[in-house]
PyMOL Python script that loads the backbone (N, CA, C, O; Angstrom):
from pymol import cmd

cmd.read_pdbstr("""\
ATOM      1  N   UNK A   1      25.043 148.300  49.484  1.00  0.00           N
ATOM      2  CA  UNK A   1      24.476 147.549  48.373  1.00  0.00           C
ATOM      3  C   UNK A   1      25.562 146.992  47.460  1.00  0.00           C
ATOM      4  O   UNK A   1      25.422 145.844  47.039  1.00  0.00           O
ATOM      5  N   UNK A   2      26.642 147.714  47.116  1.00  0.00           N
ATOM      6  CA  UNK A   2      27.607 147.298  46.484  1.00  0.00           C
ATOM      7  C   UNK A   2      28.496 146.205  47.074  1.00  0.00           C
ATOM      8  O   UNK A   2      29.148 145.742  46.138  1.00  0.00           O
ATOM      9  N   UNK A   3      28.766 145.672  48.063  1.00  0.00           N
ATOM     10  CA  UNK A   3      29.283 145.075  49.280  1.00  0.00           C
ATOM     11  C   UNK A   3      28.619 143.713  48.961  1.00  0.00           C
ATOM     12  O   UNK A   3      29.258 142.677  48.780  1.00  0.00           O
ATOM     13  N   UNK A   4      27.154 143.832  48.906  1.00  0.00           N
ATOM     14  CA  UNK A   4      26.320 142.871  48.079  1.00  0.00           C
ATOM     15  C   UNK A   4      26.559 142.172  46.890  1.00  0.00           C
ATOM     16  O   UNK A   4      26.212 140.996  46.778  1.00  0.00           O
ATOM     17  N   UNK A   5      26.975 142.628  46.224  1.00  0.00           N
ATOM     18  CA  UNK A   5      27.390 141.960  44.513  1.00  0.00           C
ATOM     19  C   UNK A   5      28.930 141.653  44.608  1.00  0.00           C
ATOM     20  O   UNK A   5      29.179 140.677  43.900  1.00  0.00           O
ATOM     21  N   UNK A   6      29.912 142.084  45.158  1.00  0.00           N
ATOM     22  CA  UNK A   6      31.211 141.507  45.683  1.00  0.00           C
ATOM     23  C   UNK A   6      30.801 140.599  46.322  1.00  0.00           C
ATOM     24  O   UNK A   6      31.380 139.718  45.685  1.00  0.00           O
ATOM     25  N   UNK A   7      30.238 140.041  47.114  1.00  0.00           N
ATOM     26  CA  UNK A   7      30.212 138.622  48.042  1.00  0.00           C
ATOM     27  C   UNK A   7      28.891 137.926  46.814  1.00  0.00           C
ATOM     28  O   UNK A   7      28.678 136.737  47.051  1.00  0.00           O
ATOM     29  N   UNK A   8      28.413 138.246  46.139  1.00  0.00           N
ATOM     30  CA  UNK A   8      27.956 137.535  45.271  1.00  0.00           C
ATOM     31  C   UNK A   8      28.715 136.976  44.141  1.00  0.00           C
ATOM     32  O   UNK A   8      28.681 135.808  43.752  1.00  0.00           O
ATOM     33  N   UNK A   9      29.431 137.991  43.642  1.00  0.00           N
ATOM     34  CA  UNK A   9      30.738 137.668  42.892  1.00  0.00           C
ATOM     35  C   UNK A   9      31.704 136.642  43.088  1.00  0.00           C
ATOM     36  O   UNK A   9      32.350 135.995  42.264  1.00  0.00           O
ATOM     37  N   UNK A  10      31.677 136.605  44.662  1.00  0.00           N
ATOM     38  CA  UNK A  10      33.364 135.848  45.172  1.00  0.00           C
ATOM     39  C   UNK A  10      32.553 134.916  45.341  1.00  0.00           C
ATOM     40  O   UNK A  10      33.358 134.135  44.833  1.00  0.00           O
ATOM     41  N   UNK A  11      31.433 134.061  45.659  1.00  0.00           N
ATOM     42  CA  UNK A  11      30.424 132.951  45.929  1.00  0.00           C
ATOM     43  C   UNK A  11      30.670 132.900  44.747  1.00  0.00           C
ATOM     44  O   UNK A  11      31.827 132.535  44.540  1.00  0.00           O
ATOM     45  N   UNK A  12      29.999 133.139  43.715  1.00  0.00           N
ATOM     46  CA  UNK A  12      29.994 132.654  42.400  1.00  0.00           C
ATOM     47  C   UNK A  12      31.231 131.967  41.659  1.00  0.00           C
ATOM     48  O   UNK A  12      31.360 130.867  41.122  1.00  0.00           O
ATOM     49  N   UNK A  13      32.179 133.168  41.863  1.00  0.00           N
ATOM     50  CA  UNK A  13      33.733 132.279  41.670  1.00  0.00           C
ATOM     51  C   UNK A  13      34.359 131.039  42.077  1.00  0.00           C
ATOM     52  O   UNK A  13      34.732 130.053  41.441  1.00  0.00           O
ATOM     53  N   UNK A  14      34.380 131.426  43.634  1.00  0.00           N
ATOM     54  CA  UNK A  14      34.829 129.996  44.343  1.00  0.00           C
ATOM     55  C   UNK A  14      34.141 128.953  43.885  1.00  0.00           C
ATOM     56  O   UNK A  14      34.744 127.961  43.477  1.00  0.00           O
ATOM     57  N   UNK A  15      32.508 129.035  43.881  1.00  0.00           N
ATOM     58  CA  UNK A  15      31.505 127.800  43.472  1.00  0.00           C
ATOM     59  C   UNK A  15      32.341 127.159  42.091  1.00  0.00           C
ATOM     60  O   UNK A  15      32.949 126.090  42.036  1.00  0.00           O
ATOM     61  N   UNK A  16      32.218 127.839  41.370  1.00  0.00           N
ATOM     62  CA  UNK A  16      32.658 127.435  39.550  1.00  0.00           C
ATOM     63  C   UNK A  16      34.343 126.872  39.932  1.00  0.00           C
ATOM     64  O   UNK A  16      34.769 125.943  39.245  1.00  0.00           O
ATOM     65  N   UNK A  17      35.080 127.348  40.819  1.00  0.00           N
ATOM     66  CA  UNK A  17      36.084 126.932  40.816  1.00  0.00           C
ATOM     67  C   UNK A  17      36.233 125.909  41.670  1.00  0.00           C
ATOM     68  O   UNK A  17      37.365 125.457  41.502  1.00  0.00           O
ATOM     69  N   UNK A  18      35.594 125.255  42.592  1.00  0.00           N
ATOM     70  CA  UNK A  18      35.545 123.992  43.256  1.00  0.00           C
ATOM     71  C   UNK A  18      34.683 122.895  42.567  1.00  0.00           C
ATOM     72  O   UNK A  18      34.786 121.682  42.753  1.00  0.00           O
ATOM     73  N   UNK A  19      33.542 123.733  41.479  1.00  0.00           N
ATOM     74  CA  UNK A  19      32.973 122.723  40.467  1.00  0.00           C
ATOM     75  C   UNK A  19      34.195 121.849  39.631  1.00  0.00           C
ATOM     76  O   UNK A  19      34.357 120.629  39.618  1.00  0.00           O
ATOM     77  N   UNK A  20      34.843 122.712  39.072  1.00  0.00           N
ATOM     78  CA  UNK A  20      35.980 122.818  38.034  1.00  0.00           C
ATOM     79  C   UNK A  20      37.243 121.649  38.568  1.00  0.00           C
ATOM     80  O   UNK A  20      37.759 120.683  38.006  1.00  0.00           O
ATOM     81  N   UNK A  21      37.374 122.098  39.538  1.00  0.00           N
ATOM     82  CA  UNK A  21      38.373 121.283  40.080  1.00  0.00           C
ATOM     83  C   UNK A  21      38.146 119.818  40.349  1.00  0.00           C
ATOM     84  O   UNK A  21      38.933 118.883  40.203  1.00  0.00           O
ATOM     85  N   UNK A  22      36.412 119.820  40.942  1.00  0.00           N
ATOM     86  CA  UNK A  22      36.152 118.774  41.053  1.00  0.00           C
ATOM     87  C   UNK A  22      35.986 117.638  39.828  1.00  0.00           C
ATOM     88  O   UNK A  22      35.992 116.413  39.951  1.00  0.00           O
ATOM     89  N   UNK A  23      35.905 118.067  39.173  1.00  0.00           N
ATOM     90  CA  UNK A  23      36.291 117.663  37.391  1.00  0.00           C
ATOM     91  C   UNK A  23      37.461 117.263  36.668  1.00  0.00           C
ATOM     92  O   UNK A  23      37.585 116.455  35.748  1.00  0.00           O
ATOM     93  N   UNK A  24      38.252 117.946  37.231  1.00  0.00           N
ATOM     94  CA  UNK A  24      39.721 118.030  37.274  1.00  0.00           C
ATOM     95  C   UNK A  24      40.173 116.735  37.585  1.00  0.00           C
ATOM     96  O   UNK A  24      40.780 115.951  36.855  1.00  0.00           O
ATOM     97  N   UNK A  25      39.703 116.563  39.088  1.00  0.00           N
ATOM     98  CA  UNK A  25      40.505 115.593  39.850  1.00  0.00           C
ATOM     99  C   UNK A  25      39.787 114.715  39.152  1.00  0.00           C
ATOM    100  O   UNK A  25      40.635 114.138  38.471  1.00  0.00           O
ATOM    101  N   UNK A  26      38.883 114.320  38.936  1.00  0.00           N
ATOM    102  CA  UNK A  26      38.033 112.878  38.317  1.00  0.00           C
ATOM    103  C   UNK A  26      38.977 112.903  37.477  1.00  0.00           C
ATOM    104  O   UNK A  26      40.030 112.465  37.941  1.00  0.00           O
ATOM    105  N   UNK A  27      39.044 113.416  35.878  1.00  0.00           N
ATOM    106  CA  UNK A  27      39.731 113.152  34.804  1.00  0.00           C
ATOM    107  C   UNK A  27      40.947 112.937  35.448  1.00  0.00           C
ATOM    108  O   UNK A  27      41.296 111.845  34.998  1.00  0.00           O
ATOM    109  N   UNK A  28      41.933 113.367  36.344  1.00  0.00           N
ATOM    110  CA  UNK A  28      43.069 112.339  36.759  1.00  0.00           C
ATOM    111  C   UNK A  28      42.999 111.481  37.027  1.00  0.00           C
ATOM    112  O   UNK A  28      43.897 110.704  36.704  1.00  0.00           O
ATOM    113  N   UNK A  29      42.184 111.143  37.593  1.00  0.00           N
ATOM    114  CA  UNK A  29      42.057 110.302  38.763  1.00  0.00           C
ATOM    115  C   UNK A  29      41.646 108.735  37.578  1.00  0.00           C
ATOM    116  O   UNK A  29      41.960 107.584  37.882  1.00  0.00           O
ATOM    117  N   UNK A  30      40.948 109.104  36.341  1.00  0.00           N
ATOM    118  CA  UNK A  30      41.062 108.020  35.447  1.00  0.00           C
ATOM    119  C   UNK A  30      41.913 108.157  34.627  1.00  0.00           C
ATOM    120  O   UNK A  30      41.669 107.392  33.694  1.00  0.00           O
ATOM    121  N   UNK A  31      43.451 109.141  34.331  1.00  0.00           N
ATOM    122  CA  UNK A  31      44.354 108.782  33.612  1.00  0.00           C
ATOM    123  C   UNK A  31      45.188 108.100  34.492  1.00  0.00           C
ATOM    124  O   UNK A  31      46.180 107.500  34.079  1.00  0.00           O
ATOM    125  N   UNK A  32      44.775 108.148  36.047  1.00  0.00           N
ATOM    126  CA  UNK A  32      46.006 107.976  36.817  1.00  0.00           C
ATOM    127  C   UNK A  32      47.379 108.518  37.036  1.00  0.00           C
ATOM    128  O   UNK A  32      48.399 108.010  37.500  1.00  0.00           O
ATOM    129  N   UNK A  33      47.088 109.760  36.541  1.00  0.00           N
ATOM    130  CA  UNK A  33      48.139 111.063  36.770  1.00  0.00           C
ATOM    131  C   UNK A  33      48.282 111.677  38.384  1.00  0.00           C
ATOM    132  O   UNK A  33      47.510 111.132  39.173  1.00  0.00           O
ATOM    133  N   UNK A  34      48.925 112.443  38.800  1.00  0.00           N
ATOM    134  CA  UNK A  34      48.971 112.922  39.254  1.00  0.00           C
ATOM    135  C   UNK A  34      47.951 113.899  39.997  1.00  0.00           C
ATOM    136  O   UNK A  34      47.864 115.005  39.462  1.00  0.00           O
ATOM    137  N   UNK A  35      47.093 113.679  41.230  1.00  0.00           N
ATOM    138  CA  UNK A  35      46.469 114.474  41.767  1.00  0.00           C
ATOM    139  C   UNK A  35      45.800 115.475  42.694  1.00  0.00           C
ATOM    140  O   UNK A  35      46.375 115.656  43.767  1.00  0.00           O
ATOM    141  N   UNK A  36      44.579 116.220  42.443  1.00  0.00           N
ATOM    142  CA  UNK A  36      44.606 117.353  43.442  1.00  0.00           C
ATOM    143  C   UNK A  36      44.575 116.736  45.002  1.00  0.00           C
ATOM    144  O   UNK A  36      44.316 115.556  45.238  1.00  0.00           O
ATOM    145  N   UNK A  37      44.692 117.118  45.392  1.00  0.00           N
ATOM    146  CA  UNK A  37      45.209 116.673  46.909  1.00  0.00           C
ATOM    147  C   UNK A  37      43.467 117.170  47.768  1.00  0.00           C
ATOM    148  O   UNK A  37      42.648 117.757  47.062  1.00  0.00           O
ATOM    149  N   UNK A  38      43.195 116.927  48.906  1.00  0.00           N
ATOM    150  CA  UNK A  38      41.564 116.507  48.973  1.00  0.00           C
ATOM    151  C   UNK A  38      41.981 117.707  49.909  1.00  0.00           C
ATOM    152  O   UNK A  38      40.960 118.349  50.158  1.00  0.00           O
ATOM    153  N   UNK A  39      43.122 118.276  50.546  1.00  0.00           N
ATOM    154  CA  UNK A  39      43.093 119.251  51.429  1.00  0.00           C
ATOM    155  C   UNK A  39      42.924 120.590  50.102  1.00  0.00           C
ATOM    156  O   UNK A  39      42.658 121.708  50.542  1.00  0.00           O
ATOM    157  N   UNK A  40      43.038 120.485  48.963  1.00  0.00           N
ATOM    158  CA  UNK A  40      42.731 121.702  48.361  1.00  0.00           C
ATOM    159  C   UNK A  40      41.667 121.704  47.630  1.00  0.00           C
ATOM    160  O   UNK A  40      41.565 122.645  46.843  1.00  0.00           O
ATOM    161  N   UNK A  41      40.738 120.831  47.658  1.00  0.00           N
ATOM    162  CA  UNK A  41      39.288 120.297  47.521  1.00  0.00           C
ATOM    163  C   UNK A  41      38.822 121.089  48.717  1.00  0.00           C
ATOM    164  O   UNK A  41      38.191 122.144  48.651  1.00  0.00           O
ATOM    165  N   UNK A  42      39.208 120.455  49.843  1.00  0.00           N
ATOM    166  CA  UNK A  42      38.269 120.702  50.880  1.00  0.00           C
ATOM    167  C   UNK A  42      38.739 122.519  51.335  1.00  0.00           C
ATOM    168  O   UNK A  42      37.841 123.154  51.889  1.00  0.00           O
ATOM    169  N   UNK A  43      40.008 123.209  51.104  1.00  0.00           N
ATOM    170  CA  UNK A  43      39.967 124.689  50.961  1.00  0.00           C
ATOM    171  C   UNK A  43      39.141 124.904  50.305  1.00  0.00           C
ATOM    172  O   UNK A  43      38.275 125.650  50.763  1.00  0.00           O
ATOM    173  N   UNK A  44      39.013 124.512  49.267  1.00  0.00           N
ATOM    174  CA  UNK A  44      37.856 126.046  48.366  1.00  0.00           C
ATOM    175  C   UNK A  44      36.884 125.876  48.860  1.00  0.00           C
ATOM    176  O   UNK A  44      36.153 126.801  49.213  1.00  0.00           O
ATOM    177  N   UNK A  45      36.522 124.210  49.074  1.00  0.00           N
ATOM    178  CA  UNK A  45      34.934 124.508  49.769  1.00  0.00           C
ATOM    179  C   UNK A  45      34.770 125.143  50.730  1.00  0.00           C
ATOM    180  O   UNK A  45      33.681 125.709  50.821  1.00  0.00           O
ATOM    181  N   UNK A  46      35.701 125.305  51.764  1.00  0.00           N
ATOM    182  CA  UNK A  46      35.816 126.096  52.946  1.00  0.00           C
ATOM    183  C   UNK A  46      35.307 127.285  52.696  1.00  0.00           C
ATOM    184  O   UNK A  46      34.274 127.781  53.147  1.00  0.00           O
ATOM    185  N   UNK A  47      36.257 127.824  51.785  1.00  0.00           N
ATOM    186  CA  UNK A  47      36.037 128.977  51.269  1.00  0.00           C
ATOM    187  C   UNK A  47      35.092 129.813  50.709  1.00  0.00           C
ATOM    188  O   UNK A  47      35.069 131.041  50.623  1.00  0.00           O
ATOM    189  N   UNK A  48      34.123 128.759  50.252  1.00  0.00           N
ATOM    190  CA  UNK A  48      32.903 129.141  50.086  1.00  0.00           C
ATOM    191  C   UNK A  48      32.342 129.030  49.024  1.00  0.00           C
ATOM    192  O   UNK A  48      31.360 129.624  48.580  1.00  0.00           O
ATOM    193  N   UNK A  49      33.227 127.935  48.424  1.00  0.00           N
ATOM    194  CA  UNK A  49      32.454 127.047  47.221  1.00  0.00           C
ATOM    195  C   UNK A  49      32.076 125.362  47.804  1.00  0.00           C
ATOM    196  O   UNK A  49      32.597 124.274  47.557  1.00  0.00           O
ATOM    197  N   UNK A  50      31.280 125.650  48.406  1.00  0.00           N
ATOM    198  CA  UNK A  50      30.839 124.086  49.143  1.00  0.00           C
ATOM    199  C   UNK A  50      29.875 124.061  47.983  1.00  0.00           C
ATOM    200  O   UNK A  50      29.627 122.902  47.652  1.00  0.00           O
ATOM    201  N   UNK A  51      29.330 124.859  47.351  1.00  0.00           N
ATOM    202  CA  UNK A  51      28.017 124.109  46.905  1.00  0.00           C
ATOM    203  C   UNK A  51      28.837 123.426  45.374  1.00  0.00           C
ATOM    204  O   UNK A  51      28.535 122.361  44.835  1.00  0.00           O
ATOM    205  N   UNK A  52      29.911 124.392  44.926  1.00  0.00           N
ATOM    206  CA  UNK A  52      30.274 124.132  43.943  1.00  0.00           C
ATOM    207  C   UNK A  52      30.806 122.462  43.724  1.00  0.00           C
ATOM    208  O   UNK A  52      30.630 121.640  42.825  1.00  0.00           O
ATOM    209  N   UNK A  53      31.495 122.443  44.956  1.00  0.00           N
ATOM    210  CA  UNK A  53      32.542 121.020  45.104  1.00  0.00           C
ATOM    211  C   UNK A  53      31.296 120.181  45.307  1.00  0.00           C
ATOM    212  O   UNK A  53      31.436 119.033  44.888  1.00  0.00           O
ATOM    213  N   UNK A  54      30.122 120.452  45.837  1.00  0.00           N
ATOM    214  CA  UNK A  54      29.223 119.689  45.989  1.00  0.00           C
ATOM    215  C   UNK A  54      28.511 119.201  44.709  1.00  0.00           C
ATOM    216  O   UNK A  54      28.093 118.044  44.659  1.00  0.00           O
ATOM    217  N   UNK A  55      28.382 119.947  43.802  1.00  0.00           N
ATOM    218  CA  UNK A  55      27.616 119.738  42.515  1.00  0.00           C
ATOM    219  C   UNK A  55      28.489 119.160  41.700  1.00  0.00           C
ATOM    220  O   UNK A  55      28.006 118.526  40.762  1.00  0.00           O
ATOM    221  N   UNK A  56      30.120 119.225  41.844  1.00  0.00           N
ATOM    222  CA  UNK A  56      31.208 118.864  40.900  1.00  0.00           C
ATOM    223  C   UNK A  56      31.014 117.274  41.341  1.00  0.00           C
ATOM    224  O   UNK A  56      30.612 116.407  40.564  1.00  0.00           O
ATOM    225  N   UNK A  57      31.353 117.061  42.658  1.00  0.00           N
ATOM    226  CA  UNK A  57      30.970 115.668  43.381  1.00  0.00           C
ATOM    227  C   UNK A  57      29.921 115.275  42.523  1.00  0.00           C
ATOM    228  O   UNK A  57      30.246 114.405  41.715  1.00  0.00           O
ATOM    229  N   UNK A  58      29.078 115.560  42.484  1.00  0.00           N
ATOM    230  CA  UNK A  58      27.891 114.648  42.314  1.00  0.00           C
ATOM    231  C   UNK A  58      27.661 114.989  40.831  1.00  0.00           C
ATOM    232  O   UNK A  58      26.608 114.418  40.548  1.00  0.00           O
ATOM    233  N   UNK A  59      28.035 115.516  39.943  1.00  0.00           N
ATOM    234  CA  UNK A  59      27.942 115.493  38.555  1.00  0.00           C
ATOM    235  C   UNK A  59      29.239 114.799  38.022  1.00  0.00           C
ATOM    236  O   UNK A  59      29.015 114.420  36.873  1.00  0.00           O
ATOM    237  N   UNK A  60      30.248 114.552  38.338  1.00  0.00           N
ATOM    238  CA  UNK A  60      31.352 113.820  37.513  1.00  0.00           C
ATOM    239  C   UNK A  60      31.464 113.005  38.655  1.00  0.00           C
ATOM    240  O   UNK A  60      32.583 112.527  38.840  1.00  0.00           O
ATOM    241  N   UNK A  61      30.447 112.686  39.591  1.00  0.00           N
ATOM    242  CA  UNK A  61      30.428 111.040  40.471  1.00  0.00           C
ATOM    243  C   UNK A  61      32.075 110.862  40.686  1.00  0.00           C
ATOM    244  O   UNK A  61      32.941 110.089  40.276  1.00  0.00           O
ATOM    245  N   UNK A  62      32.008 112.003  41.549  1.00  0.00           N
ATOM    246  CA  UNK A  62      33.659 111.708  42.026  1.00  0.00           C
ATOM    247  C   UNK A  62      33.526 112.385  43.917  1.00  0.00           C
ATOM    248  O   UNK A  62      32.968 113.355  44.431  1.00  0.00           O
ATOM    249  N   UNK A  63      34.289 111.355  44.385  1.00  0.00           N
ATOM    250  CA  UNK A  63      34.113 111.342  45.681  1.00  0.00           C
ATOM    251  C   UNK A  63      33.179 110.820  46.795  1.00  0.00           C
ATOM    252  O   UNK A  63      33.094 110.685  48.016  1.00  0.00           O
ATOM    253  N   UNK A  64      32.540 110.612  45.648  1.00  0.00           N
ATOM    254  CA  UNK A  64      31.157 110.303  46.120  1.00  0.00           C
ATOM    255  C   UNK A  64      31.020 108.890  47.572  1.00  0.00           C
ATOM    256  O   UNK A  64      30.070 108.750  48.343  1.00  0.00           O
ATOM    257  N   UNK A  65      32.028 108.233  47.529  1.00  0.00           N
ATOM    258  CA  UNK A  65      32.140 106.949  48.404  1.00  0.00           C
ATOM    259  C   UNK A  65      32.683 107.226  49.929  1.00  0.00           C
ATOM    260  O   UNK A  65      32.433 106.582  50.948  1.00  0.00           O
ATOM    261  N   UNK A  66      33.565 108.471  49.750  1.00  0.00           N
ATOM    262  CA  UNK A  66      34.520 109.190  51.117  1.00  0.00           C
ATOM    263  C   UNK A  66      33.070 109.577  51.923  1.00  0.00           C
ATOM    264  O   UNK A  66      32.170 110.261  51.437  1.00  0.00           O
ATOM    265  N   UNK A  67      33.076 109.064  53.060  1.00  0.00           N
ATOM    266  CA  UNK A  67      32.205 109.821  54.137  1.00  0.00           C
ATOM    267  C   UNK A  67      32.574 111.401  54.154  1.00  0.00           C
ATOM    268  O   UNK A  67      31.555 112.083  54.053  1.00  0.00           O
ATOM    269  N   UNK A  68      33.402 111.925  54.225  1.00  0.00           N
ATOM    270  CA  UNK A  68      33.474 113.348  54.509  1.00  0.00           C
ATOM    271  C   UNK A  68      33.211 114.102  53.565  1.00  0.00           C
ATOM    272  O   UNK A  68      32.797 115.223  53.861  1.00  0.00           O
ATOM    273  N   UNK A  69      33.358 113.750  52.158  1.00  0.00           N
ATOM    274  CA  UNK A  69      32.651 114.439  50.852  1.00  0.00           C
ATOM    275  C   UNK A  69      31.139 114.294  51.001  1.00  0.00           C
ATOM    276  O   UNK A  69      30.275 115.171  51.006  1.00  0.00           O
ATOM    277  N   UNK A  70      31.027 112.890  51.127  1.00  0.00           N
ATOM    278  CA  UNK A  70      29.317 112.810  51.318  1.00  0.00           C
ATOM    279  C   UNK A  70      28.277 113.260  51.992  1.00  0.00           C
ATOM    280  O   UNK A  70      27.126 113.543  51.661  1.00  0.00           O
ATOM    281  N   UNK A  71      29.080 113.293  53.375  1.00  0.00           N
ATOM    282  CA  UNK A  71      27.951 114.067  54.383  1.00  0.00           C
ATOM    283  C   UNK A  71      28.600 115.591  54.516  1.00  0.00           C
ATOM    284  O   UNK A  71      27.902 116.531  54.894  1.00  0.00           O
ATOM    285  N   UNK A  72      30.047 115.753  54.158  1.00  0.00           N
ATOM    286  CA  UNK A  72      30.780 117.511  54.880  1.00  0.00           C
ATOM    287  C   UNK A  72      30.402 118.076  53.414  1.00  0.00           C
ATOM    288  O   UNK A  72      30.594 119.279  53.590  1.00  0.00           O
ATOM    289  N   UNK A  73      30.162 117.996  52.654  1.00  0.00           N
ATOM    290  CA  UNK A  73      30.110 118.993  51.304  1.00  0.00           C
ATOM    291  C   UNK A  73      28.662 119.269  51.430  1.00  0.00           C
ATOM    292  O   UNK A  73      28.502 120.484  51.315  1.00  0.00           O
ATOM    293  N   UNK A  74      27.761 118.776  51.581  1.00  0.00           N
ATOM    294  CA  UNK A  74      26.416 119.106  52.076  1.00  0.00           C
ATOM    295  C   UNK A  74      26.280 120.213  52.878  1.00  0.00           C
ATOM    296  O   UNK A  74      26.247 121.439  52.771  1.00  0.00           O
ATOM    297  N   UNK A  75      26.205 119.256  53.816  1.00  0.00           N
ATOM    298  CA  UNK A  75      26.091 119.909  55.104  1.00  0.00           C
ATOM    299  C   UNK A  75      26.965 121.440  55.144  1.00  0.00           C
ATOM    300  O   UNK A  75      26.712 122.381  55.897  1.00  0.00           O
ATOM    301  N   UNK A  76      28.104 121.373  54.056  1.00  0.00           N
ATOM    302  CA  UNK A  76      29.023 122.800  54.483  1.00  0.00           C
ATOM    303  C   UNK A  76      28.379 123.324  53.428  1.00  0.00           C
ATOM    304  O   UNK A  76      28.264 124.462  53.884  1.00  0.00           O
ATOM    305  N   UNK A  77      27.898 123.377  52.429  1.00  0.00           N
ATOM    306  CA  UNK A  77      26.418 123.795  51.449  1.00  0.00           C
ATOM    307  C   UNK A  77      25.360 124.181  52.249  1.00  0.00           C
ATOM    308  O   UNK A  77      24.829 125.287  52.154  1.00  0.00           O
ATOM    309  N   UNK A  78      25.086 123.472  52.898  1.00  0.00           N
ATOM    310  CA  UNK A  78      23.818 124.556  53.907  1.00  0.00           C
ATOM    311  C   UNK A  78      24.085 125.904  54.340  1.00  0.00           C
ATOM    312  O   UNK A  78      23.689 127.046  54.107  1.00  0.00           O
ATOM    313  N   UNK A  79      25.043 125.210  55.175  1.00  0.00           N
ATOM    314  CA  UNK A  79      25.781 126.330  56.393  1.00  0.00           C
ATOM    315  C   UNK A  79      25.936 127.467  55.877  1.00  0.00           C
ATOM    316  O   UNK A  79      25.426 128.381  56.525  1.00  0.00           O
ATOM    317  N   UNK A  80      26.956 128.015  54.048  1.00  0.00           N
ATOM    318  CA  UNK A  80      26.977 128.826  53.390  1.00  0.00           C
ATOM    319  C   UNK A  80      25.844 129.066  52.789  1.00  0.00           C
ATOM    320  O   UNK A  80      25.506 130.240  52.938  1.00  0.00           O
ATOM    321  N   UNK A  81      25.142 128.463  52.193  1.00  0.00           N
ATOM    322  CA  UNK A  81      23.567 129.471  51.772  1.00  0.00           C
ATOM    323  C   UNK A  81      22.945 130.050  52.579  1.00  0.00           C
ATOM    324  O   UNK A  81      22.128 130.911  52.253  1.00  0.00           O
ATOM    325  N   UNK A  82      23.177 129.720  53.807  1.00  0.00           N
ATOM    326  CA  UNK A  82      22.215 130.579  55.315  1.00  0.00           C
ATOM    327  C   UNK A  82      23.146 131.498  55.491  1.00  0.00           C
ATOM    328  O   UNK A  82      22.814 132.504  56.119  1.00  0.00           O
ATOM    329  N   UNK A  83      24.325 131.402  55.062  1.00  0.00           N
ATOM    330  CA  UNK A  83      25.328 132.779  55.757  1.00  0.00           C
ATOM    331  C   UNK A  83      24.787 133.417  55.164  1.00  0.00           C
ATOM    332  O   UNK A  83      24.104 134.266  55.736  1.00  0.00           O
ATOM    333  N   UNK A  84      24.795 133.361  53.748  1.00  0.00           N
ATOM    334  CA  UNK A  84      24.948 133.956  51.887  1.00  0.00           C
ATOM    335  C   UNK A  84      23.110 134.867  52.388  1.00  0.00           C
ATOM    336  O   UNK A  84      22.840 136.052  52.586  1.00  0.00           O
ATOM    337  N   UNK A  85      22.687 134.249  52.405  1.00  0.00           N
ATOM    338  CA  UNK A  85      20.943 134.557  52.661  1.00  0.00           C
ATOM    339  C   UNK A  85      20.929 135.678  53.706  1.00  0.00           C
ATOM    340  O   UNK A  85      20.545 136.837  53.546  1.00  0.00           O
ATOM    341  N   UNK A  86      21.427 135.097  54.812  1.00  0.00           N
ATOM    342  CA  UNK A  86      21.427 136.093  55.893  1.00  0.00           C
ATOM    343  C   UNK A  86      21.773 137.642  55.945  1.00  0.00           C
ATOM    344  O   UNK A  86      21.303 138.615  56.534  1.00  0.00           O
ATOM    345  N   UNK A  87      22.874 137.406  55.005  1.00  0.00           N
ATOM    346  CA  UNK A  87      23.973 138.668  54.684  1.00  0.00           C
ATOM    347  C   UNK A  87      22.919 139.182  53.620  1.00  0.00           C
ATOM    348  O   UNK A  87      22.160 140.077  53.992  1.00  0.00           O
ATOM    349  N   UNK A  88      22.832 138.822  52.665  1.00  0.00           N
ATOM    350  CA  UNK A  88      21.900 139.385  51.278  1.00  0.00           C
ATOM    351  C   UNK A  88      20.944 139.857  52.333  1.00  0.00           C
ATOM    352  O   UNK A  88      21.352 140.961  52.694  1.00  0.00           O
ATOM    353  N   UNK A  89      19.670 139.474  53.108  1.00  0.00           N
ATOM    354  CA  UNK A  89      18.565 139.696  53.029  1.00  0.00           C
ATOM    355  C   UNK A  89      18.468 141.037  54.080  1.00  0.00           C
ATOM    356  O   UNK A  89      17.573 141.880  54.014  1.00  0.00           O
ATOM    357  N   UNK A  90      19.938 141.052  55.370  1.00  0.00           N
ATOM    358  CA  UNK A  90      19.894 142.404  56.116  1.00  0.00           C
ATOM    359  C   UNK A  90      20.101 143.838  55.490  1.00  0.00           C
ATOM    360  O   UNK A  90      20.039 144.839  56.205  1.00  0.00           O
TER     361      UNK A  90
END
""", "prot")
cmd.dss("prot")
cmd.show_as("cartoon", "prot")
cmd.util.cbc("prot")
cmd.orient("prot")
C-alpha cells in the first residue's frame, strides 16, 4: 500500500515538473533567450509526466504546431494513466 503513494508522489512530481517547464520554454521562447531543448521536454514526459507536458502544451499554447507534441504527448498521456490505473487498482 505504501509503494502506492510513492508512485503517486513521483507521477505527481514529474507531471508539475513537465507542466512547469513547459511554461518555461514558452516564456523563452518569447524573450528569445536561450532554450529548453525538446529532448528534455520529451525526457520528463517519458518519465512520466506526459500528462503534465501535455497540459503545459496546451495551456501556455506552446508546441502546439510540432506533430510529435501534438499527437506523442497524448497519446504518451494515455499509455501512463493505464499503467498508473493498472498498478493502483491490483
Amino acid at each position: 500500500m505504501e509503494a502506492i503513494w510513492f508512485v503517486l508522489a513521483y507521477f505527481i512530481m514529474v507531471n508539475i515538473i513537465g507542466f512547469v517547464l513547459m511554461g518555461i520554454d514558452k516564456k523563452k521562447a518569447r524573450k528569445r533567450e536561450y532554450r529548453i531543448s525538446e529532448k528534455t521536454l520529451w525526457t520528463w514526459a517519458i518519465i512520466g509526466g506526459g500528462t503534465g507536458a501535455f497540459m503545459g502544451m496546451r495551456h501556455f499554447r506552446h508546441k502546439t504546431k510540432h506533430f510529435t507534441f501534438k499527437w506523442g504527448l497524448p497519446g504518451l498521456m494515455v499509455i501512463q494513466i493505464v499503467l498508473l490505473l493498472t498498478n493502483i487498482i491490483r
